[in-house]
Residue frames as qw, qx, qy, qz and C-alpha x, y, z in Angstrom:
[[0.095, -0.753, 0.233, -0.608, -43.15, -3.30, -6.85],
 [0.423, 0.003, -0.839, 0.343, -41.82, -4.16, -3.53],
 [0.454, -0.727, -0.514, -0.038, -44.08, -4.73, -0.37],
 [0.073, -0.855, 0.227, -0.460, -43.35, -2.58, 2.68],
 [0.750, -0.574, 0.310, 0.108, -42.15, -5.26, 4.92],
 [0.845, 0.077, 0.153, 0.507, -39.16, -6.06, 1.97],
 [0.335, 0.724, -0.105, 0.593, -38.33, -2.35, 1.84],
 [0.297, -0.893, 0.197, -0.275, -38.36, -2.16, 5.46],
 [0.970, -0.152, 0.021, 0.186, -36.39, -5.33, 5.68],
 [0.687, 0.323, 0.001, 0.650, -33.62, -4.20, 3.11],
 [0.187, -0.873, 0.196, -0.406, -33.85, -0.26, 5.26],
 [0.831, -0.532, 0.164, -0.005, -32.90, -2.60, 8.47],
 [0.920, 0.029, 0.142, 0.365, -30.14, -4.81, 6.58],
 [0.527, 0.509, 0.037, 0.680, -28.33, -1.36, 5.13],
 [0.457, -0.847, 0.051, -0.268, -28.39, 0.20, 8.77],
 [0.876, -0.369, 0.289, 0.116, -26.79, -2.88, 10.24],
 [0.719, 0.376, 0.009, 0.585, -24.05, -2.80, 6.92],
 [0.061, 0.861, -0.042, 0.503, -23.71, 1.63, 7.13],
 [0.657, -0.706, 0.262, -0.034, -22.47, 0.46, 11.29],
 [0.934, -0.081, 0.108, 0.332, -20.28, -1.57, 10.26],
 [0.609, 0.519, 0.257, 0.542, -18.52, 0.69, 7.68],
 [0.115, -0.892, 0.093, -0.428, -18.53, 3.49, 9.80],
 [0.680, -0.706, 0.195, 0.036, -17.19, 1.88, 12.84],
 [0.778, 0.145, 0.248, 0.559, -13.99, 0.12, 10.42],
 [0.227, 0.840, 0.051, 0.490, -13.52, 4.28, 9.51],
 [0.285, -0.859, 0.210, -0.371, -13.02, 5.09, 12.54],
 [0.744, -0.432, 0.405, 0.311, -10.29, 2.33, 13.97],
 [0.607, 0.392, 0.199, 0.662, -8.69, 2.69, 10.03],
 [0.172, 0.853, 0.056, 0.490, -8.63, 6.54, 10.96],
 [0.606, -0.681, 0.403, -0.081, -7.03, 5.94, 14.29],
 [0.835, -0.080, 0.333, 0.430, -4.51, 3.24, 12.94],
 [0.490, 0.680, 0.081, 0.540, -3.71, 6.24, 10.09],
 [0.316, -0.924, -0.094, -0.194, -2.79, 8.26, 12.89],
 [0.786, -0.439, 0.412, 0.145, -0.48, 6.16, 14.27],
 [0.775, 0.253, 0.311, 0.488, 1.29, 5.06, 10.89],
 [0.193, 0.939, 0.232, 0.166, 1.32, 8.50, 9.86],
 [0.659, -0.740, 0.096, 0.098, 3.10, 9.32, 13.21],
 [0.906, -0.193, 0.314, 0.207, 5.69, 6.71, 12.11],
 [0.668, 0.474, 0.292, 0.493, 6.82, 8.01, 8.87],
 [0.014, -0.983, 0.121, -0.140, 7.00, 11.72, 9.95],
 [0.570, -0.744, 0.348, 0.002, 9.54, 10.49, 11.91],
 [0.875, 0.142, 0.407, 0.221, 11.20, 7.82, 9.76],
 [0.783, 0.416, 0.273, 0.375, 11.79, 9.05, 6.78],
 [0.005, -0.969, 0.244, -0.026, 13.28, 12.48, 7.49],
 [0.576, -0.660, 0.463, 0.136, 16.46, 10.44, 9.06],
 [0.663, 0.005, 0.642, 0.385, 16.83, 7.57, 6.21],
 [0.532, 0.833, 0.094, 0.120, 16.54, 10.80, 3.32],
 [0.011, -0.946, 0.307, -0.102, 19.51, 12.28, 5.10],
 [0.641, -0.505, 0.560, 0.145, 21.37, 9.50, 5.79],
 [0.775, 0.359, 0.427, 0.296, 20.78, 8.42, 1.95],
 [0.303, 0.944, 0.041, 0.125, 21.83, 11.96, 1.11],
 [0.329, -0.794, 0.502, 0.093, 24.85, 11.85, 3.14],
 [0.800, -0.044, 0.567, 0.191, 25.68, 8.03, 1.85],
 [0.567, 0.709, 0.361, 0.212, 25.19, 9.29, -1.83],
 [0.103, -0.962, 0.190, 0.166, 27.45, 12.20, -1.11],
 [0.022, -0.840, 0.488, 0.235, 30.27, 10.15, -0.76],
 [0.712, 0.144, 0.640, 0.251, 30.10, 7.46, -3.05],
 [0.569, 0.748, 0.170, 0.295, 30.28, 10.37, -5.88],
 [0.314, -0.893, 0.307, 0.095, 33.25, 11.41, -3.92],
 [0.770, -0.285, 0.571, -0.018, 34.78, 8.05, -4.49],
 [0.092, -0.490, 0.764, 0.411, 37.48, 7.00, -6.57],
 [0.798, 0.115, -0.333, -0.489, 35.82, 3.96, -9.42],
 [0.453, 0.420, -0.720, 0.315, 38.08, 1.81, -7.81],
 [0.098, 0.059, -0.630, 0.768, 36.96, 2.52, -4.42],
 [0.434, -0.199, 0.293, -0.828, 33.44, 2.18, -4.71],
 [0.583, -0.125, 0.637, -0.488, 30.72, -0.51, -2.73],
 [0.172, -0.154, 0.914, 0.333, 29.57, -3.44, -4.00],
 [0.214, 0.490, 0.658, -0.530, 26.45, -2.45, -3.31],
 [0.101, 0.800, 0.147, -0.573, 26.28, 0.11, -5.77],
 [0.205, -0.323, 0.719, 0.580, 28.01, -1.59, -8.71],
 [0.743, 0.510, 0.211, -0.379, 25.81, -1.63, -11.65],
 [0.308, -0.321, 0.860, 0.251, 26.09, -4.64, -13.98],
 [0.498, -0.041, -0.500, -0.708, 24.20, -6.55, -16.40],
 [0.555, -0.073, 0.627, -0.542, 21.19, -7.57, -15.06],
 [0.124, 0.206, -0.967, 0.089, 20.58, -11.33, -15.27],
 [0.467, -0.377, -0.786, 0.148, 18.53, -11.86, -12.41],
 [0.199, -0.413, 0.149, -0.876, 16.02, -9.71, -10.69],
 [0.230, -0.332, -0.746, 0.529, 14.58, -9.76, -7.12],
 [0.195, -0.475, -0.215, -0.831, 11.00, -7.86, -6.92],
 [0.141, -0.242, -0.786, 0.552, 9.74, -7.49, -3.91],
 [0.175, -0.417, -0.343, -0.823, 5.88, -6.23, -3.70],
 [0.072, 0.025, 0.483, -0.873, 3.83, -4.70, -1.08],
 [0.304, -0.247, -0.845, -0.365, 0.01, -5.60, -0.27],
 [0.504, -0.276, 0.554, -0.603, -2.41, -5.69, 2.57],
 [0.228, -0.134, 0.941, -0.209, -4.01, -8.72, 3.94],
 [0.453, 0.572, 0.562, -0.390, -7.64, -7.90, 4.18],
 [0.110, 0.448, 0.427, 0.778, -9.84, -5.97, 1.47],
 [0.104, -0.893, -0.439, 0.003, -12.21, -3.39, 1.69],
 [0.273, -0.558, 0.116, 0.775, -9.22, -0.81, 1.04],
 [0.478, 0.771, -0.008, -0.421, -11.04, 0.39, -2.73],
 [0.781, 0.594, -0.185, -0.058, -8.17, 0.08, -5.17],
 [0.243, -0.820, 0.518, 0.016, -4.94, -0.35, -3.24],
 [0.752, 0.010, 0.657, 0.054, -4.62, -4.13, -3.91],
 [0.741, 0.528, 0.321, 0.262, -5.64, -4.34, -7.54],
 [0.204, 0.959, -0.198, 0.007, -3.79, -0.99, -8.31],
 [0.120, -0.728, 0.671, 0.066, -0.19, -2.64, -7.06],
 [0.668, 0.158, 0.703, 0.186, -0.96, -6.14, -9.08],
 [0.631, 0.744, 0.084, 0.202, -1.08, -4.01, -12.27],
 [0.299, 0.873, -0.384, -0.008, 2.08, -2.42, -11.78],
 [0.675, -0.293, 0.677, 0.031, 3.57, -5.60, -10.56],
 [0.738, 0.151, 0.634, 0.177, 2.53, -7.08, -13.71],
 [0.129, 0.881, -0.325, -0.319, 3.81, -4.19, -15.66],
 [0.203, -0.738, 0.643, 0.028, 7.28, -4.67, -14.25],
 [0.723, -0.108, 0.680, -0.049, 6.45, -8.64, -14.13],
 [0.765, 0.599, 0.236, 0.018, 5.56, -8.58, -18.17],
 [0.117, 0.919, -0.365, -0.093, 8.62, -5.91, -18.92],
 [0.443, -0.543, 0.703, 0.122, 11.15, -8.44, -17.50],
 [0.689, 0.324, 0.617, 0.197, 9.53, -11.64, -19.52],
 [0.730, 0.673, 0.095, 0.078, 10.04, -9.82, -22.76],
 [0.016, -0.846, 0.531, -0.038, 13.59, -8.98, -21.79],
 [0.890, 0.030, -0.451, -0.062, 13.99, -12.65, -20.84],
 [0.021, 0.554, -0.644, 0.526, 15.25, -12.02, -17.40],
 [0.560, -0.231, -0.747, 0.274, 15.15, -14.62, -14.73],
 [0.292, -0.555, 0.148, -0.764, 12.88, -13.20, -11.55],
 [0.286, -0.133, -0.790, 0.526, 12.64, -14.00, -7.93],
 [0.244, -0.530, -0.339, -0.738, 9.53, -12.97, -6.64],
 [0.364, 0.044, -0.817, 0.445, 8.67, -11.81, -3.36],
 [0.231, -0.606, -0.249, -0.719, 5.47, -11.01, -2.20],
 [0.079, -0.091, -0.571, 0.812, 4.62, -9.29, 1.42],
 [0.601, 0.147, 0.362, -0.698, 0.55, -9.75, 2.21],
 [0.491, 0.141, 0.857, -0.067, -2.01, -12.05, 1.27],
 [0.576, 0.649, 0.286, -0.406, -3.85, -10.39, -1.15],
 [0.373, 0.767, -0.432, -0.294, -0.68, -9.84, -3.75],
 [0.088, -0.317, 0.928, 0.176, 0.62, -13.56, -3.20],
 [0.493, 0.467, 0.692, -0.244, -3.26, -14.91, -3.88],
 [0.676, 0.665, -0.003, -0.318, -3.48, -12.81, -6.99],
 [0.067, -0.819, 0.511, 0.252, -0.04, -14.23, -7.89],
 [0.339, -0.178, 0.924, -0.006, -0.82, -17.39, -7.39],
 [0.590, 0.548, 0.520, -0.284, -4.03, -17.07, -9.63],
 [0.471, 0.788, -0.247, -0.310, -1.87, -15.73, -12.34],
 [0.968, 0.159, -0.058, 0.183, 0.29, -19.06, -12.36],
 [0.456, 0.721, -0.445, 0.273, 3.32, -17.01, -11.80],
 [0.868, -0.198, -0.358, 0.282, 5.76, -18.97, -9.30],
 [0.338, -0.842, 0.070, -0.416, 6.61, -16.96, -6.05],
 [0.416, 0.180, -0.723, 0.521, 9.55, -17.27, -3.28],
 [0.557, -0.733, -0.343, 0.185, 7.90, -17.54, 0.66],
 [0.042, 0.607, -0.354, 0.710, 8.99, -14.02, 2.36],
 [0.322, -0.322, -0.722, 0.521, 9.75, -14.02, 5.91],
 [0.088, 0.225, 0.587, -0.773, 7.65, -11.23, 6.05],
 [0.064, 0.456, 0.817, 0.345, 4.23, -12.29, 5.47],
 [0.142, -0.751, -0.642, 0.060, 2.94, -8.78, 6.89],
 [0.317, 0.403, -0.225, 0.829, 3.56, -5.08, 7.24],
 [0.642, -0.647, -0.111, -0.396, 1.03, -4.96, 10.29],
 [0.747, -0.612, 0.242, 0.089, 3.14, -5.08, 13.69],
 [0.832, 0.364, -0.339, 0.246, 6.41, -5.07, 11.60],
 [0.844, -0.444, 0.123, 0.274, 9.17, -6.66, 13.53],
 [0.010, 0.938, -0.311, -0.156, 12.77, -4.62, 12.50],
 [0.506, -0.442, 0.740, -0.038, 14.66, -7.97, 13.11],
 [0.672, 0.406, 0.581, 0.216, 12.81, -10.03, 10.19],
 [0.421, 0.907, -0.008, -0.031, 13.38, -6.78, 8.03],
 [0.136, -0.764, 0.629, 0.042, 17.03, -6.57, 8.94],
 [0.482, -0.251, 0.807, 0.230, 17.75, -10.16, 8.39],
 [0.685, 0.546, 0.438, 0.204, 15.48, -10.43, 4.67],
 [0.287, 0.878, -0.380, -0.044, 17.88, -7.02, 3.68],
 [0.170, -0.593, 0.744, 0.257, 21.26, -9.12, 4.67],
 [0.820, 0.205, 0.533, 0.035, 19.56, -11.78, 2.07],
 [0.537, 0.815, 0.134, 0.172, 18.88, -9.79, -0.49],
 [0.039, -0.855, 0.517, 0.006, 22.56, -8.01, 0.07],
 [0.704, -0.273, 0.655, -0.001, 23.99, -11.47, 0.29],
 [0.729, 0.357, 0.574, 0.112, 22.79, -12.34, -2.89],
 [0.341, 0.933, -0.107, -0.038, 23.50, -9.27, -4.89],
 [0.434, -0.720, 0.542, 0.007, 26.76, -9.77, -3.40],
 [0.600, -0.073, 0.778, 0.169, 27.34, -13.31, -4.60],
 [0.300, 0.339, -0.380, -0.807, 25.46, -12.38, -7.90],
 [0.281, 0.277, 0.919, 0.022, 22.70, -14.49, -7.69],
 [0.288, 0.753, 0.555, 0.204, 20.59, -11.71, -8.60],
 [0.562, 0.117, 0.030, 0.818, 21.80, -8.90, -10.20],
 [0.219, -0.296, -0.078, -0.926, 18.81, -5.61, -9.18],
 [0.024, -0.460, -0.742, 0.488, 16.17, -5.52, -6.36],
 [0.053, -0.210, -0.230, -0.949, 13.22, -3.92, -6.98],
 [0.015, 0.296, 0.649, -0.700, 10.62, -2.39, -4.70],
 [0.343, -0.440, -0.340, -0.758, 6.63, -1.70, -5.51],
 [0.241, -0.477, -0.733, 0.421, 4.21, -0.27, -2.63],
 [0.018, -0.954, -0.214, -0.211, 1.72, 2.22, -2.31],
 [0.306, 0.059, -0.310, 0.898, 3.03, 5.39, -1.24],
 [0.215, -0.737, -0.564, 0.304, 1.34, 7.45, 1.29],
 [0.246, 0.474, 0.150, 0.832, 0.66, 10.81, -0.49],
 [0.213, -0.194, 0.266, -0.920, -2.36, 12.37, 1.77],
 [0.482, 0.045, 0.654, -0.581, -5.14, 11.06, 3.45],
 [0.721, 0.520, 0.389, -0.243, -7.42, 10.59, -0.04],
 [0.793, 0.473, -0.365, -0.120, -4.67, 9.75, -2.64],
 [0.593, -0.565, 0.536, 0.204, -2.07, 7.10, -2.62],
 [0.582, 0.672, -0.362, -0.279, 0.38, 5.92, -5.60],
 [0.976, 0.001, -0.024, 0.216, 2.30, 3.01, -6.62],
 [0.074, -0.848, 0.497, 0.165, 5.87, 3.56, -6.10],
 [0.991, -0.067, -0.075, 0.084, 8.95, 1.76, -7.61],
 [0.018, -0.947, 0.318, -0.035, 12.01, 1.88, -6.76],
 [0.850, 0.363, -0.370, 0.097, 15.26, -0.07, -7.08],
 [0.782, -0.619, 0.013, -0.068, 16.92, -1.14, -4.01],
 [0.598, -0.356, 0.542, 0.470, 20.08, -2.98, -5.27],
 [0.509, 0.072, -0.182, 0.838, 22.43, -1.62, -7.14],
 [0.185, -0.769, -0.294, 0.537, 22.02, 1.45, -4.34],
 [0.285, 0.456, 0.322, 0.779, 21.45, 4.73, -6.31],
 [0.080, -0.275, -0.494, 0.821, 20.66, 7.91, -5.48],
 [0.290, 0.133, -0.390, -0.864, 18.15, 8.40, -8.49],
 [0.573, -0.158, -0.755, -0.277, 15.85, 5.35, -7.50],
 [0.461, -0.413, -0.691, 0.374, 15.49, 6.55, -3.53],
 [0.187, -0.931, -0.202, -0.238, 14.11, 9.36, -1.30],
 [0.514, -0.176, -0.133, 0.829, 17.46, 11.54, -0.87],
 [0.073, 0.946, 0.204, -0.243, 17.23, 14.96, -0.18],
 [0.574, 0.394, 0.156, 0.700, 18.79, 16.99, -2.86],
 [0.124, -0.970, -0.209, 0.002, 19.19, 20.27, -0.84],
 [0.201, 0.914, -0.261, 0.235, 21.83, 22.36, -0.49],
 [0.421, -0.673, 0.583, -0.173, 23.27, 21.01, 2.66],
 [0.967, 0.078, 0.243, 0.010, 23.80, 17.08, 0.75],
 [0.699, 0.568, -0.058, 0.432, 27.10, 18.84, -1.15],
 [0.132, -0.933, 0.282, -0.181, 28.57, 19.86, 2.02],
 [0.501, 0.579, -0.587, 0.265, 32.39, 18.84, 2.17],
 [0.883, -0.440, -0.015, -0.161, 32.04, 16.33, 5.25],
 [0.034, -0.739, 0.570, -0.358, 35.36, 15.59, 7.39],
 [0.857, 0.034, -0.288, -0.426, 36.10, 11.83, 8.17],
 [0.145, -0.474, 0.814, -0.303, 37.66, 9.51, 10.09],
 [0.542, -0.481, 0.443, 0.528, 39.25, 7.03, 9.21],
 [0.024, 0.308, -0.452, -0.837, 37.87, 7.30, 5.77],
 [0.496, 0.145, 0.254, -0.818, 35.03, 7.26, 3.66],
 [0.492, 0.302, -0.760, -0.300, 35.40, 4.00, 1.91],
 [0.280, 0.226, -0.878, 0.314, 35.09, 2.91, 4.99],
 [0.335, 0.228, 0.300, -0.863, 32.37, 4.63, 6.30],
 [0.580, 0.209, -0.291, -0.732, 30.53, 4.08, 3.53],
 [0.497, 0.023, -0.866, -0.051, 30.90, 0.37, 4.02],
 [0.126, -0.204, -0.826, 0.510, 29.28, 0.45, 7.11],
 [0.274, 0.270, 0.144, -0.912, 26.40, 3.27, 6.28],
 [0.285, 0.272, -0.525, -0.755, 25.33, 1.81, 3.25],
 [0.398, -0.184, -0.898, 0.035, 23.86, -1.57, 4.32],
 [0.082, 0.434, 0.568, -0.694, 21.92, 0.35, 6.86],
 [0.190, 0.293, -0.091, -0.933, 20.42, 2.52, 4.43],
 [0.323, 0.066, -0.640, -0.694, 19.47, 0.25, 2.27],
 [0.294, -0.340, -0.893, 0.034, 17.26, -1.69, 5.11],
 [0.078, 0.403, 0.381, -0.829, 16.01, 1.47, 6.56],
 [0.217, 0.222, -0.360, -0.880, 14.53, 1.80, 3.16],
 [0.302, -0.170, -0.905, -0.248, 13.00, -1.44, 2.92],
 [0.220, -0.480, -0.752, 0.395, 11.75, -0.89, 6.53],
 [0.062, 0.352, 0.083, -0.930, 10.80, 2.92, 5.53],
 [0.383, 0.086, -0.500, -0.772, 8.73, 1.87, 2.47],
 [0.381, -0.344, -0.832, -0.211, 6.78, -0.76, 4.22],
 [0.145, -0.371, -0.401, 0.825, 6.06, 1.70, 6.89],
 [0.183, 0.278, -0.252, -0.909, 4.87, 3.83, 3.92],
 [0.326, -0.059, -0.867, -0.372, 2.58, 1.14, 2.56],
 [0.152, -0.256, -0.752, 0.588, 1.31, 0.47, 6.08],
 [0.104, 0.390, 0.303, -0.863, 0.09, 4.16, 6.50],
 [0.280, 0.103, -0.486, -0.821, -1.44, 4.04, 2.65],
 [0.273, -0.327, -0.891, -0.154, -3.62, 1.02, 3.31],
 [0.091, -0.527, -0.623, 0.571, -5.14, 2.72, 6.48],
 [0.018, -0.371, 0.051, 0.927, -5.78, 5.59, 4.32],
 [0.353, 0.108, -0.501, -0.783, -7.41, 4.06, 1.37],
 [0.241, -0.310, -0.914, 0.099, -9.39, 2.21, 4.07],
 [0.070, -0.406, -0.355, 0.839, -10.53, 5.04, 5.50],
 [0.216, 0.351, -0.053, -0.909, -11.71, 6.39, 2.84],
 [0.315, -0.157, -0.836, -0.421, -13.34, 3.42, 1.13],
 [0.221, -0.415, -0.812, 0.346, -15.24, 2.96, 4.30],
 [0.030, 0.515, 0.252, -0.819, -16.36, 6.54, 4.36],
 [0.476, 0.059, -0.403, -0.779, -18.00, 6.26, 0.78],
 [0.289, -0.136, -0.922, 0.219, -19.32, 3.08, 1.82],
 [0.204, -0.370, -0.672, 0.608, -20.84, 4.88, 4.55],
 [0.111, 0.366, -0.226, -0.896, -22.14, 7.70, 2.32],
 [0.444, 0.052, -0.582, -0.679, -23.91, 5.51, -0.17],
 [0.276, -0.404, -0.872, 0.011, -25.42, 3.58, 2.45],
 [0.134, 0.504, 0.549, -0.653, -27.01, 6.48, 4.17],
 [0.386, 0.185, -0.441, -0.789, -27.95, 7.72, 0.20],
 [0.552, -0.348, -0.682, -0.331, -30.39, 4.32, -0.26],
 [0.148, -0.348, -0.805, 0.457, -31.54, 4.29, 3.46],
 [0.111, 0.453, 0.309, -0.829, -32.83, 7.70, 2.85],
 [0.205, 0.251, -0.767, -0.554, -34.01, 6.30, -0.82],
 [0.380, -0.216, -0.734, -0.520, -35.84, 4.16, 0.43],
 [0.008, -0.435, -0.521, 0.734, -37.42, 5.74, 3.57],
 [0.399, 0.347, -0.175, -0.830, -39.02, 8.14, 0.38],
 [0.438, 0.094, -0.700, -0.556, -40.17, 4.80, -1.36],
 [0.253, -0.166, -0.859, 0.414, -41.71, 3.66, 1.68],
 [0.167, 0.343, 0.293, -0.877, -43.31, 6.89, 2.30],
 [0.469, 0.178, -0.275, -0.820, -44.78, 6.88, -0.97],
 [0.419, -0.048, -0.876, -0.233, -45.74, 3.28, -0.99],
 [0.156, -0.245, -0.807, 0.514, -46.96, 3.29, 2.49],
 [0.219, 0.304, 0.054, -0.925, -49.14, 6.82, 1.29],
 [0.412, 0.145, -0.609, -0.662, -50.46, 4.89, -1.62],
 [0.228, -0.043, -0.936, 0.265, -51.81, 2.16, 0.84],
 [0.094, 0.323, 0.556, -0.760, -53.46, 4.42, 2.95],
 [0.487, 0.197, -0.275, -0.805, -55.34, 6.26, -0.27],
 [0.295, -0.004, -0.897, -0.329, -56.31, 2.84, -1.50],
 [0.356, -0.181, -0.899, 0.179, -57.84, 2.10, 1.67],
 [0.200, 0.291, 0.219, -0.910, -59.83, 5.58, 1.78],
 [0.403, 0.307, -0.338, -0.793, -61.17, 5.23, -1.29],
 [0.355, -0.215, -0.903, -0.107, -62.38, 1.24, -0.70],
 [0.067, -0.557, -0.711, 0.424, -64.12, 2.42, 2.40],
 [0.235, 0.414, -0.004, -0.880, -65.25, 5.65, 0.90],
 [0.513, -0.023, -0.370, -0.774, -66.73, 3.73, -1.65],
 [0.252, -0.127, -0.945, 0.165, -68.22, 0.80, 0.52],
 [0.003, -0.530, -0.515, 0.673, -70.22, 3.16, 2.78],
 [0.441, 0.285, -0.221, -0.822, -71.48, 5.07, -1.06],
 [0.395, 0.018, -0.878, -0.271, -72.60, 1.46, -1.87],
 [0.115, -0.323, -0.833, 0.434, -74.49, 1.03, 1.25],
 [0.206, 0.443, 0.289, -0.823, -76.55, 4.18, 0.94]]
């Protein structure tokens, strides 16, 4: 049985942990606030612009449509996965290395050739423990992301599709469902579809849209936006998921450390009760021994 100074020790040490874990709740619940913020705003614009883009590429002669959007056999794939840096976010990490290596196993029995790009430390560290050989992204973070490094790693990846080095992008990252779930998303970047992004399929995406000088043209200019607003819209989304499934890791955390403090405060009590008796019942009988 432990003593009472190692129960009051380990009370002390799981005080000093139960701060910690609370205070990390509360700057992850303020940083969710903020990301949150970001996406309200975000993605409304790049659903409608993908809804409008998508409009009129099924408007569009076969002849006449992007290059973007040309589906071919696929060769060569470009995956691009989504991480966080730290830990202490519960499952977010390990949850988007299994569907990585899904996607990653799917391809190897197809025998496709992959390009692999990972975005945080944690998903290039498990990557590199799985032997699997990895391109350096320019962006090594979605924390402070910078619009400019997003905008110039889309005109790669468009570059290349283009040129047919690789012949399908494909996006995994949490998605930011609600505060206490998030999910893996994938989604296929290049060739641009509307069945593999967040378009809105409402009523007003099939309205008959008036152009100048035409939409071939248009579309050549729209479409390349879209497709980095997406990149820069899903790592936004990723962002907001980590802060979330920090939050809430930190808040059981915090929960099961005030369950054993108050665990063993009762095993203390009783140990500390059993002490006292002991030491009734030595002097109670010392003082019948004397008489």
């Amino acid at each position: 049985m432990s003593s009472l100074k190692e129960i009051r020790n380990r009370i002390k040490s799981i005080s000093s942990t139960r701060k910690i874990t609370s205070a990390m709740k509360m700057v992850s619940a303020a940083k969710l606030k903020k990301a949150q913020r970001a996406i309200e705003n975000s993605i409304p614009y790049v659903s409608k612009l993908c809804s409008i883009v998508d409009n009129f590429i099924t408007s569009l002669d076969s002849d006449q449509l992007p290059v973007l959007s040309e589906e071919r056999d696929v060769k060569r794939v470009a995956i691009i996965v989504v991480s966080s840096n730290s830990s202490l976010c519960g499952a977010f990490n390990s949850n988007i290395f299994k569907a990585f290596n899904e996607v990653y196993r799917n391809y190897s029995n197809e025998k496709k050739q992959m390009v692999i790009y990972p975005i945080g430390k944690k998903i290039a560290e498990s990557i590199d423990r799985a032997g699997i050989k990895r391109e350096t992204c320019s962006i090594d973070t979605v924390h402070d992301l910078d619009y400019a490094e997003i905008f110039a790693f889309g005109e790669q990846l468009m570059a290349d599709f283009i040129e047919k080095r690789i012949d399908k992008v494909v996006f995994i990252y949490n998605h930011f469902k609600s505060a206490g779930v998030q999910e893996v998303k994938q989604e296929t970047l290049l060739p641009f579809s509307s069945k593999s992004v967040q378009c809105e399929t409402d009523l007003e995406a099939n309205i008959d849209y008036i152009i100048e000088p035409n939409k071939a043209e248009l579309i050549q200019e729209l479409l390349p936006k879209v497709i980095k607003l997406e990149l820069f819209s899903g790592l936004q989304d990723s962002l907001a998921a980590e802060h979330a499934a920090r939050t809430t890791a930190m808040q059981i955390a915090t929960d099961n450390a005030d369950d054993l403090v108050q665990n063993l405060k009762l095993n203390y009590n009783k140990l500390r009760q059993a002490s006292i008796t002991n030491e009734i019942i030595t002097i109670i009988g010392g003082a019948e021994a004397i008489k």
